[in-house]
C-alpha positions as CSV (number, residue, x, y, z in Angstrom):
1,X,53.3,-106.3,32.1
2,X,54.4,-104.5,35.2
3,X,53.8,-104.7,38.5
4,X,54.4,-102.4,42.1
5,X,56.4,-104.0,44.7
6,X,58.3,-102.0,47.9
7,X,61.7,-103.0,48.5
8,X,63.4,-101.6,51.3
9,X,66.9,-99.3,50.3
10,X,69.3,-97.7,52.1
11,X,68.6,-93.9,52.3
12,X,71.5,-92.8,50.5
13,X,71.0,-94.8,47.6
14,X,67.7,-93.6,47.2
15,X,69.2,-90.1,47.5
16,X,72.3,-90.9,45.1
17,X,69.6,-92.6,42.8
18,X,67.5,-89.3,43.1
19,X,70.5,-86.9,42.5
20,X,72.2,-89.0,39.3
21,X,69.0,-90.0,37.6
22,X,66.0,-88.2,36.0
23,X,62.2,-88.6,37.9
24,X,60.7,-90.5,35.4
25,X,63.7,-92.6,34.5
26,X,64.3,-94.3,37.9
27,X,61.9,-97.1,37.2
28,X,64.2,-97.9,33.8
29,X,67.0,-97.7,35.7
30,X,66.5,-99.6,38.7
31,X,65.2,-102.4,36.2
32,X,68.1,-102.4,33.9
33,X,70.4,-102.6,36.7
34,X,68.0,-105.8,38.3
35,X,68.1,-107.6,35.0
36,X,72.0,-106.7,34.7
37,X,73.0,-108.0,37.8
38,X,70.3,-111.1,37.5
39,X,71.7,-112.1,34.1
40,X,75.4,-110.5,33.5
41,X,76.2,-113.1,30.2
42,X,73.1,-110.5,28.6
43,X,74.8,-107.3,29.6
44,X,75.4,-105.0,26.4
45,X,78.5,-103.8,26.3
46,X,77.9,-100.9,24.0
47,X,75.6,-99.3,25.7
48,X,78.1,-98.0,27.9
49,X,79.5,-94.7,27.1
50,X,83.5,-94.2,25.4
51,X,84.1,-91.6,28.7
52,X,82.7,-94.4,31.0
53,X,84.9,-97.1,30.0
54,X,87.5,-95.1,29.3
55,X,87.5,-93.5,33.2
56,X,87.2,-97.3,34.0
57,X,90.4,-98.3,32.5
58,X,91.9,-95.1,33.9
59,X,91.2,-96.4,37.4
60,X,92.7,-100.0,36.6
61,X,96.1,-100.9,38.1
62,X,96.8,-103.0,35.4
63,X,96.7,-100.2,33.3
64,X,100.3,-99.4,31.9
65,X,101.2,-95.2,32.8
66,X,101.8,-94.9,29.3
67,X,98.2,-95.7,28.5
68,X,96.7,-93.8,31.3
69,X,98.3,-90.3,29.5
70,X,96.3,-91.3,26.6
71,X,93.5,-92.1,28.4
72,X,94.0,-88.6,30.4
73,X,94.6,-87.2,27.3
74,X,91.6,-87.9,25.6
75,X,89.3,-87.2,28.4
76,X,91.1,-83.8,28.8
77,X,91.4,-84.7,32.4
């Protein structure tokens, strides 16, 4: 079942959210990132693109230099 509520939002993250995200995906997305944020132990881990988590590592500063040429590497960055 769903239902319509109105949440107030800051303006640009209703534009970033209208710029990144497909019209009649921004109802999944805005729930997947409620329920993700409500209940991280259930977050899915593989759903997340190679690039993503790869870029994420990138931006680590535990990240040794050695692996952030491989990771550059392979992004072709």
């Amino acid at each position: 079942m769903h239902i319509n509520r109105t949440f107030s939002l800051k303006l640009s993250t209703v534009e970033d959210l209208n710029e990144k995200v497909r019209p009649k995906l921004r109802s999944k997305f805005v729930q997947r990132a409620i329920e993700d944020r409500l209940n991280p132990q259930e977050f899915d881990t593989t759903v997340i693109p190679t690039r993503r988590l790869l870029a994420i590592l990138h931006a680590r500063e535990d990240v040794s230099n050695f692996m952030k040429k491989c990771i550059t590497s392979e992004l072709n960055i």
